[in-house]
C-alpha positions in Angstrom: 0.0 0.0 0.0 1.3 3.2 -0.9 0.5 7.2 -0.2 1.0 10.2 -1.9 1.9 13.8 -0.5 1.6 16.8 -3.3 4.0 19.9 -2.8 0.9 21.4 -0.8 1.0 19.1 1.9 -2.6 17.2 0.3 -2.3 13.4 1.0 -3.4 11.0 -0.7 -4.0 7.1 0.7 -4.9 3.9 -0.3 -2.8 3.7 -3.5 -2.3 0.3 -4.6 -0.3 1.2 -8.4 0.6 4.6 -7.6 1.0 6.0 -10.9 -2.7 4.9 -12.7 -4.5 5.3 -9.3 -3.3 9.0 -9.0 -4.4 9.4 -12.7 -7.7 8.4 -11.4 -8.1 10.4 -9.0 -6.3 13.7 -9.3 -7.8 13.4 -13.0 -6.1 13.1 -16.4 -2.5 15.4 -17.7 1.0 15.0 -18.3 2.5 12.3 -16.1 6.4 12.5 -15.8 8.6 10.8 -13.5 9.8 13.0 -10.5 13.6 12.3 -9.2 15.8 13.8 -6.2 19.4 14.0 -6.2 21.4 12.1 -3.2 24.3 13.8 -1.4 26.4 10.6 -3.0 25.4 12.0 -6.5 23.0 9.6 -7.5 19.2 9.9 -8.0 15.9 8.1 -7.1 12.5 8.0 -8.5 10.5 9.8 -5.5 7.4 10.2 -7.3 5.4 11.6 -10.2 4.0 14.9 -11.8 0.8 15.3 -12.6 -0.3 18.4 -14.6 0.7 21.5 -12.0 1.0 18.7 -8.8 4.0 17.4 -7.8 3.5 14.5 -5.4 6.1 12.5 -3.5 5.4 8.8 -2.9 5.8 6.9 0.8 5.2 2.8 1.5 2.5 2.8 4.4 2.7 -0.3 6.5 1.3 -1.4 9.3 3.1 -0.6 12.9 2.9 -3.2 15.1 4.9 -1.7 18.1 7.5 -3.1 20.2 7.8 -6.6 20.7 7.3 -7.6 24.7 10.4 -10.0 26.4 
């Protein structure tokens, strides 16, 4: 399960293919890949941009908390 975050701080949850279900529900435009540079000078796929939105995409799982002795 993933979640999206758009450069105004708008979540989104419940993403199962992050690209096509943002498509569906932030609604059709261009779709390019969004990158960020690492301080080792390498990049990563972060997340997508979709017509004037920029969103960021996070794995959700599910917390368990601390294991007991």
């Amino acid at each position: 399960m993933h979640m999206a975050i758009d450069q105004y701080g708008v979540a989104i949850y419940g993403l199962v293919h992050p690209r096509k279900d943002l498509l569906l529900r932030v609604g059709g435009g261009r779709v390019s890949k969004m990158y960020w540079d690492r301080l080792d000078g390498t990049t990563r796929h972060v997340g997508y941009v979709i017509g004037n939105r920029w969103f960021t995409i996070y794995t959700v799982e599910p917390w368990e908390g601390k294991e007991r002795p």
